[in-house]
DRENTORLO-860102 format. One record per atom (N, C-alpha, C): residue in one letter; x, z, y. Coordinates in steps of 0.001 Angstrom, whole numbers, padded with zeros to 6 digits, always signed. Each point is the difference from the previous one (the first is absolute). Layout:
# DRENTORLO-860102
AXZY...
# end
This chain:
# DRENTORLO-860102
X+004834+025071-017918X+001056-000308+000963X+000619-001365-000313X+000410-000753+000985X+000704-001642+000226X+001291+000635-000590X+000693-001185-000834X+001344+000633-000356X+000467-000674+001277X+001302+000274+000002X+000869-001652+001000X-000139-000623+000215X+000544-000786-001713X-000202-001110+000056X-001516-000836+000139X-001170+000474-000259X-000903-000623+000317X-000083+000312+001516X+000122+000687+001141X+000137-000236+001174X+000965-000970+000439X+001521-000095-000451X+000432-001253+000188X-000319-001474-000343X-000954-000418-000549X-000352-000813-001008X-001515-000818+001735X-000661+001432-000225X-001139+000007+000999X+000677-000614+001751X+001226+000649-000037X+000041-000373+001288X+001289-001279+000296X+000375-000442-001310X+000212-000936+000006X-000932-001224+000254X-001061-000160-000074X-000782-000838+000107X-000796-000389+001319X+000968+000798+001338X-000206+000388+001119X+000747-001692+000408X+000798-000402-000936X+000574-001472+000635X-000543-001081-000971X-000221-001258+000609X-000332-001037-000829X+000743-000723-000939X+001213+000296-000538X+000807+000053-000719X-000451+000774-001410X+000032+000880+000358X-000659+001379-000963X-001101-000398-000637X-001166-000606+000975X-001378-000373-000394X+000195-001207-000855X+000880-001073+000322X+000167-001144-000703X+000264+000408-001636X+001320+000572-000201X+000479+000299-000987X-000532+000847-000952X-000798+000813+000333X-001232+000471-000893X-001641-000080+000414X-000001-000938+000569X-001434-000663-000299X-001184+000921+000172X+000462+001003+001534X-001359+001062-000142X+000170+000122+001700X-001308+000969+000657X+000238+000149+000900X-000485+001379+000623X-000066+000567+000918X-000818+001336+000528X-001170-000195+000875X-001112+001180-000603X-000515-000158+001127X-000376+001349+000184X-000927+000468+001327X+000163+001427+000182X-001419-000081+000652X-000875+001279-000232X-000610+000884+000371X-001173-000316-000778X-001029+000948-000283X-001403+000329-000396X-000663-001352-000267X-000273-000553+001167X-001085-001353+000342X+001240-000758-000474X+000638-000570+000490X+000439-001318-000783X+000504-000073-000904X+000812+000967-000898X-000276+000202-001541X-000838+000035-000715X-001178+000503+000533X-001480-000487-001082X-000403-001486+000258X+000119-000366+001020X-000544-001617+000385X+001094-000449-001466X+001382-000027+000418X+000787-000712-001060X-000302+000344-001535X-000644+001063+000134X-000321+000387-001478X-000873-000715-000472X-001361-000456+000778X-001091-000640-000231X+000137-001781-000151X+001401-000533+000680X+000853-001052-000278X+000291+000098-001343X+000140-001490-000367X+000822-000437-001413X+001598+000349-000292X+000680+000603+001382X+001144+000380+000092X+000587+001059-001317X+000909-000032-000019X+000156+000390-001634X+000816+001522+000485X-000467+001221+000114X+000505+001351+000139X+001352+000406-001016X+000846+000000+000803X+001031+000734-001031X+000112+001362+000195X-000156+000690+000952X+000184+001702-000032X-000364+000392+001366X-001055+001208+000235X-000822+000439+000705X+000753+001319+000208X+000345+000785+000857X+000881+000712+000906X-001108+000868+001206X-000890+000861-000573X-000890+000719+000710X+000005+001466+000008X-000605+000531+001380X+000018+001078-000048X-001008+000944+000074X-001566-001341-000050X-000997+000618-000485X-000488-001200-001207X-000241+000525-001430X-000180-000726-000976X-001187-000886+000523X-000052-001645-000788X-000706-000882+000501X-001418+000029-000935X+000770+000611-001201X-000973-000066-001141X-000186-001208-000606X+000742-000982+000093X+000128-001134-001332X+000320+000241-000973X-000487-000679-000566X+000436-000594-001394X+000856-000431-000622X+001287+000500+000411X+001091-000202-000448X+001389+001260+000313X+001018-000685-001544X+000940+001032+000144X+000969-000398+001142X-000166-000960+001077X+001086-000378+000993X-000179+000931+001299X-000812+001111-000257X-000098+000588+001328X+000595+001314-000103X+000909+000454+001020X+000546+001222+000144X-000484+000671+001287X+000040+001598-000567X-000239+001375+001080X+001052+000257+000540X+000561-000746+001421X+001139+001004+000415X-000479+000506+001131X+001306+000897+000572X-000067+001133+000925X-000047-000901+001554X-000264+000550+001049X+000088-001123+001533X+001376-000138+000040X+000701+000886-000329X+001925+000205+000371X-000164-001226-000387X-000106+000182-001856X+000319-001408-000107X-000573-001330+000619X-001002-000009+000309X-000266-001348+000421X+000661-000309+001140X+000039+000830+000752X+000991-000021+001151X+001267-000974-000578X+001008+000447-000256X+001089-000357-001128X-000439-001769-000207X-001162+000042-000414X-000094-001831-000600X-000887-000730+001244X-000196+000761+000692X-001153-000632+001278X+001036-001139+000805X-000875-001033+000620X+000502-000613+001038X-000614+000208+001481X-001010+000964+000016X-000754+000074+000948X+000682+001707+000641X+000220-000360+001013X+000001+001400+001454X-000856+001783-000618X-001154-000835-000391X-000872+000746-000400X-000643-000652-001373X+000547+000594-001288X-000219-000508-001650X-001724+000363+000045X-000899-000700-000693X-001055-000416-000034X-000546+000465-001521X+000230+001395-000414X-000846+000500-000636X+000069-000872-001846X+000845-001229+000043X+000200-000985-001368X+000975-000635+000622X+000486-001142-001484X+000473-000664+000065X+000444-000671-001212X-000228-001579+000274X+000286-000021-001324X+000507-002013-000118X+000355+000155-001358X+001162-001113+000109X-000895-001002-001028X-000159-001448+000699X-000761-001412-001051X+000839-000786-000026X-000099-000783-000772X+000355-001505-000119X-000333-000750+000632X+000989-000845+000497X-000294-001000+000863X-000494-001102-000941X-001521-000613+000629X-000631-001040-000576X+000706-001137+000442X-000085-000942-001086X+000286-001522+000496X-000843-000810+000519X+000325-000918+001030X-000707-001044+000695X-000873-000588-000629X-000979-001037+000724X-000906-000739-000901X+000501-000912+001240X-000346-001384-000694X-000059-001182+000610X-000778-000027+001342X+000622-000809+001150X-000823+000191+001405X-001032-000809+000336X-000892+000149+000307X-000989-001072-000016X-000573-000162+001341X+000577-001287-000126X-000197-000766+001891X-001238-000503+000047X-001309+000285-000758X-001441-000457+000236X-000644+000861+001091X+000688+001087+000421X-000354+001117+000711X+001481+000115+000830X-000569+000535+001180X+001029+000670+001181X+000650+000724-000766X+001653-000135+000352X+001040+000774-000513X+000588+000474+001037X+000836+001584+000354X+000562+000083+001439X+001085+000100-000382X+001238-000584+000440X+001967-000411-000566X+000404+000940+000840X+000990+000785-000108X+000642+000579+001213X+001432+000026-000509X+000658-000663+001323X+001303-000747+000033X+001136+001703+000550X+000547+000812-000555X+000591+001060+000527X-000795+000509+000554X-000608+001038-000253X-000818+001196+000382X+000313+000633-000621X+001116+001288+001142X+000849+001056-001067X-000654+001121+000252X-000879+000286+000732X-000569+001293+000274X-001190+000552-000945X+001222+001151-000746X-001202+000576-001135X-001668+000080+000288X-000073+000534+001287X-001383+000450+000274X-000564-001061+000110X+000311-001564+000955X-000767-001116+000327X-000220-000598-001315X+001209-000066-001247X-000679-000411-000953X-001360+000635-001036X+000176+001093+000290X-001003+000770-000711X-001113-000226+000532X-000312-000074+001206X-001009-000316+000776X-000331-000790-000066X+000780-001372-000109X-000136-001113-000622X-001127-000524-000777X+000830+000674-001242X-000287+000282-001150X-002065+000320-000288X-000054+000956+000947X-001089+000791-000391X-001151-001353+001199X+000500-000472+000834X-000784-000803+000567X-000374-001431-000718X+000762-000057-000992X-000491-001154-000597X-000637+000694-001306X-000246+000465-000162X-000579+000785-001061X-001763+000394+000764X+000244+000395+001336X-001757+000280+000957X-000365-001584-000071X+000895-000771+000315X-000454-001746+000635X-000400-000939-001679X+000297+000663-001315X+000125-000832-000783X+000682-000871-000628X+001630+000290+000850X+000861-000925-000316X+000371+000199-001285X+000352-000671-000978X+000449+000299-001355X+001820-000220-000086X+000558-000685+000967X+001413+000024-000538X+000341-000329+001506X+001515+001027-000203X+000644+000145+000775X+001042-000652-000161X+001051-000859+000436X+001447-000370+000461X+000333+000487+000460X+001223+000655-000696X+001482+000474+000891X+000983-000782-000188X+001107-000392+000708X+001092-000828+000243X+000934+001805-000341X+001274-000696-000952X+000963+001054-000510X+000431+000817+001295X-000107-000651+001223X+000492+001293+001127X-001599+000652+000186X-000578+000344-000495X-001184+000761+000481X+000121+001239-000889X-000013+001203+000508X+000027+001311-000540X-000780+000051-001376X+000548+000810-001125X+000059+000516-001028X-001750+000282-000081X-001166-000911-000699X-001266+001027-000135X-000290+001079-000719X+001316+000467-000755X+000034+000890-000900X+001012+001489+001042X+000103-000664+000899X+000243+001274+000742X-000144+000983+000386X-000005+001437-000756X-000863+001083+000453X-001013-000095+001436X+000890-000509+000996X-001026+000064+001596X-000980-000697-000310X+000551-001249-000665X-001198-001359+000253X-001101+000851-001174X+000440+000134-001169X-001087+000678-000489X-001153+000723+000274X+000889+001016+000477X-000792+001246+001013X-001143-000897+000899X+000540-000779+000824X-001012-000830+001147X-000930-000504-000873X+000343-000612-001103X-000759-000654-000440X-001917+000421-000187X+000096+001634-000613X-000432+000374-000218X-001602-000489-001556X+001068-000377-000304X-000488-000623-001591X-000569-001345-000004X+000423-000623+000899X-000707-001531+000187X+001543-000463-000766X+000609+000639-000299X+001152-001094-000284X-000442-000050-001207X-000988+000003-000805X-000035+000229-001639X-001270-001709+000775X-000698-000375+000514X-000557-000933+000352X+000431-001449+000802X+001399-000231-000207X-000077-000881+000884X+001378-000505-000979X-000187-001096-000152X+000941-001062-000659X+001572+000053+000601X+000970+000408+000219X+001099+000405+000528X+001321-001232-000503X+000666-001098+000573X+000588-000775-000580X+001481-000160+000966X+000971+000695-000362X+001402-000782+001119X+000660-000708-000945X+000354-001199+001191X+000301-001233-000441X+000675-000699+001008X+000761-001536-000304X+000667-000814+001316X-001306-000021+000688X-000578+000233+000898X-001078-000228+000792X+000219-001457+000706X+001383-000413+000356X-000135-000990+000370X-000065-001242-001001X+000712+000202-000866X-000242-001221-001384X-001496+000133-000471X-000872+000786+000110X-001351+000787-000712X-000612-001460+000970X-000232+000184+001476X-000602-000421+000917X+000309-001526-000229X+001553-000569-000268X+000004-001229+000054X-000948-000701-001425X+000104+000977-000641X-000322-000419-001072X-001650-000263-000192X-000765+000529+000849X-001575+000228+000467X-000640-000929+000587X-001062-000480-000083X-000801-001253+001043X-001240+001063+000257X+000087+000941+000893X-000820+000921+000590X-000038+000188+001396X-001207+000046+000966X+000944+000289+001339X+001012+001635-000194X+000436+000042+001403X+000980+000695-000283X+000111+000747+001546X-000322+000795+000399X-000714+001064+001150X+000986+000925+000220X+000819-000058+001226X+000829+000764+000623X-000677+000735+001135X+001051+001310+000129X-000464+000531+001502X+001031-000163+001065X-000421-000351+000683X+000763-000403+001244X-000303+000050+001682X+000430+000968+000756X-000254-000278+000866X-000534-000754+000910X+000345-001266+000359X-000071-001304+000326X-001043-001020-001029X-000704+000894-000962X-000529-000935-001369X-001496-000095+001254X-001085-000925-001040X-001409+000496+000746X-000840+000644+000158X-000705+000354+000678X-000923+001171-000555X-001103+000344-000651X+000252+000647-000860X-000376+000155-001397X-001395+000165+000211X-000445+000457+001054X-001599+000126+000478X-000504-001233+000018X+000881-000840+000297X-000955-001447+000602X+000199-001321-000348X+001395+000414-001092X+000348-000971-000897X-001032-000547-001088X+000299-001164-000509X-000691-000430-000863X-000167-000272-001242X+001381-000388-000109X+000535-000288-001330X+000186+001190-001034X-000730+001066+000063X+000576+000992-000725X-000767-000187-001382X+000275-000252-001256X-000574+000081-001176X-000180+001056-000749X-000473+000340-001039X-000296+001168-000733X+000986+000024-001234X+000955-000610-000144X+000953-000351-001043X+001563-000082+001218X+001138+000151-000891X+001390-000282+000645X+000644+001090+000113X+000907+000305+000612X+000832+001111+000084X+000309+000224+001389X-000173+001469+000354X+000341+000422+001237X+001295+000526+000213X+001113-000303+000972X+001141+000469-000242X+000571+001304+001319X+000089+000823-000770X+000685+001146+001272X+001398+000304+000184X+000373+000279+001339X+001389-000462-000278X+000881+001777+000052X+001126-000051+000410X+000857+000820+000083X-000577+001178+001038X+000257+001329+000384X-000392+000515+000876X+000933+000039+000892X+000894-000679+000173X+001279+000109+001266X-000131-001544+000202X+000258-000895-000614X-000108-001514+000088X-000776-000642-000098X-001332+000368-000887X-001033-001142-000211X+000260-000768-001165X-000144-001051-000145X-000117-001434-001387X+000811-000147+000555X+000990-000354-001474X+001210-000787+000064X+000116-001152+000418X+001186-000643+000719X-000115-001287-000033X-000371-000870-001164X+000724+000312-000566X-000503-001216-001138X-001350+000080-001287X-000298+001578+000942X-001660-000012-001018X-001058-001103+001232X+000673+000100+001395X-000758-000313+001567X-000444-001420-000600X+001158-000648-000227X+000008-001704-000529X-001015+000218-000676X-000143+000485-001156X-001007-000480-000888X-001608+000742-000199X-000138+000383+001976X-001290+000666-000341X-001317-001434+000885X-001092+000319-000505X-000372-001378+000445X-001293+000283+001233X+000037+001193+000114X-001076+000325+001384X+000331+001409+000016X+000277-000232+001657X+000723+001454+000404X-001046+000692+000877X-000352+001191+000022X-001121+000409+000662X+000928+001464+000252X-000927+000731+001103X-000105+000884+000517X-000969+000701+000366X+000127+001327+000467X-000746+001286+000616X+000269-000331+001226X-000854-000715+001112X-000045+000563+001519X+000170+001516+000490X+000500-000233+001094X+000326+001176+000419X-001109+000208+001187X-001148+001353+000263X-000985-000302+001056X+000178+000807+000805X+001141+001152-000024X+000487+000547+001294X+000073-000328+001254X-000323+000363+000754X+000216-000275+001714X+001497-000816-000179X+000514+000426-000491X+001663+000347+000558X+000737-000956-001146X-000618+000156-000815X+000865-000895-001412X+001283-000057+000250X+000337+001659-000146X+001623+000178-000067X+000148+000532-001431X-000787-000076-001194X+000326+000462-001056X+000741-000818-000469X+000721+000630-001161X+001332-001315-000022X-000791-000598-001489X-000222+000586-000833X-000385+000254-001483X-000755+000844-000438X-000729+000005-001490X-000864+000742-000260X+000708+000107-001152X-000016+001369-001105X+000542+000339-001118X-000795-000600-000895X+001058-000442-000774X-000469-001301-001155X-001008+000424-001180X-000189+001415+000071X-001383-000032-000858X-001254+000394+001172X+000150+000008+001030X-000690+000083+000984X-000638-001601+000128X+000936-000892-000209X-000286-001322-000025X-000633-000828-000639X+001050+000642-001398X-001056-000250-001528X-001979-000081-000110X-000066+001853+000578X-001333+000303-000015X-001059-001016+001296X+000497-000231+000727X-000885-001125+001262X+000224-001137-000782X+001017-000789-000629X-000099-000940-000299X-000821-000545-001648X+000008+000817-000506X-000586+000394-001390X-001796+000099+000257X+000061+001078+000841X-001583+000354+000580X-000592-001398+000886X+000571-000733+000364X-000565-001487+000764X+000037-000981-001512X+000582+000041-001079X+000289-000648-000440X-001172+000117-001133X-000170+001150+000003X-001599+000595-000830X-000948-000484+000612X-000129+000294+000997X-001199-000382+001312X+000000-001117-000155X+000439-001074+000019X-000327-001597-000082X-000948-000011-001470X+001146+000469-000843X-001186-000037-001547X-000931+000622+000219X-000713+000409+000657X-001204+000589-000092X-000722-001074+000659X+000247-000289+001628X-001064-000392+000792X-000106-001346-000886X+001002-000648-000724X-000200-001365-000206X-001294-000393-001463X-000355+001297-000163X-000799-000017-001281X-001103-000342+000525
# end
């Protein structure tokens, strides 16, 4: 049985505050606890309710009540269990990087997340308003790609001034990304807010703005959801590296 205090402890870590100050994070269910297991991620205590059978004394047998009790999910996922948050590695602009300027939506970042992880991307930018990747949701979405992908928040806009890379916005009004030319296999792709788009002052300093046509009859769509965007623009962005070989 969970005493209390280790349920208070557990569901403290439900805010990014919590996660900061002790340096760990959650993640939940069957499959993406073994992916993270098979990661360099460093396990501090395993919270199951069918034994995993490792090799170690960090794993506990509790009851579903309890997991219930420490779950963040509607429906608790059979484990759960608490790592350390890894530290960054240096970003490396020899390869496509995708920045995202405020993207607060747990799920779009997770999705995110896991799309640059299918495309090859190795590092991600977040700007400090972009949701928590240690966020139970974003986790969850992630579905263990977050143990693969270089994860860095930072001034995004000082990062960029500081860069001689192109620098790839999405934009409505940008060109289209089908028939554009200039697209390279190196630089950073930037996604913006899901209510606003790129900031103004990330807008200034992006240096080719492209877009998704719209091929509806009607082209009354207003927008497409920004990991909806991510994945077309990522997947064209692969496609050039290929045909150009």
């Amino acid at each position: 049985m969970l005493s209390k205090n280790q349920i208070k402890l557990i569901n403290k870590l439900k805010l990014k505050k919590h996660r900061t100050e002790s340096n760990v994070f959650v993640a939940e269910g069957i499959k993406t606890i073994k992916e993270l297991l098979e990661s360099n991620l460093k396990l501090k205590h395993l919270y199951t309710t069918e034994l995993f059978n490792i090799e170690t004394d960090l794993e506990t047998l509790i009851s579903e009540a309890d997991l219930k009790r420490i779950s963040f999910l509607t429906t608790p996922n059979k484990a759960l269990a608490v790592f350390e948050i890894p530290k960054s590695n240096p970003i490396d602009l020899t390869q496509m990087c995708v920045a995202l300027d405020d993207v607060r939506d747990p799920g779009n970042l997770g999705t995110i997340i896991r799309l640059c992880d299918w495309f090859g991307v190795r590092d991600l930018i977040c700007n400090k308003g972009t949701v928590d990747c240690f966020n139970p949701k974003v986790v969850q979405a992630t579905m263990g790609s977050i143990t693969r992908v270089n994860i860095n928040y930072i001034d995004l806009e000082a990062f960029i001034n500081d860069v001689n890379v192109p620098v790839y916005g999405a934009f409505m009004d940008g060109k289209n990304v089908y028939t554009h030319n200039a697209l390279l296999n190196s630089g950073i792709l930037v996604m913006g807010n899901e209510a606003n788009g790129v900031s103004n002052s990330i807008e200034a300093l992006i240096t080719e703005k492209i877009a998704i046509p719209r091929f509806g009859a009607l082209r009354a769509t207003e927008s497409l959801n920004v990991a909806t965007a991510t994945s077309i623009l990522l997947s064209e962005f692969k496609r050039r590296t290929l045909t150009e070989k």
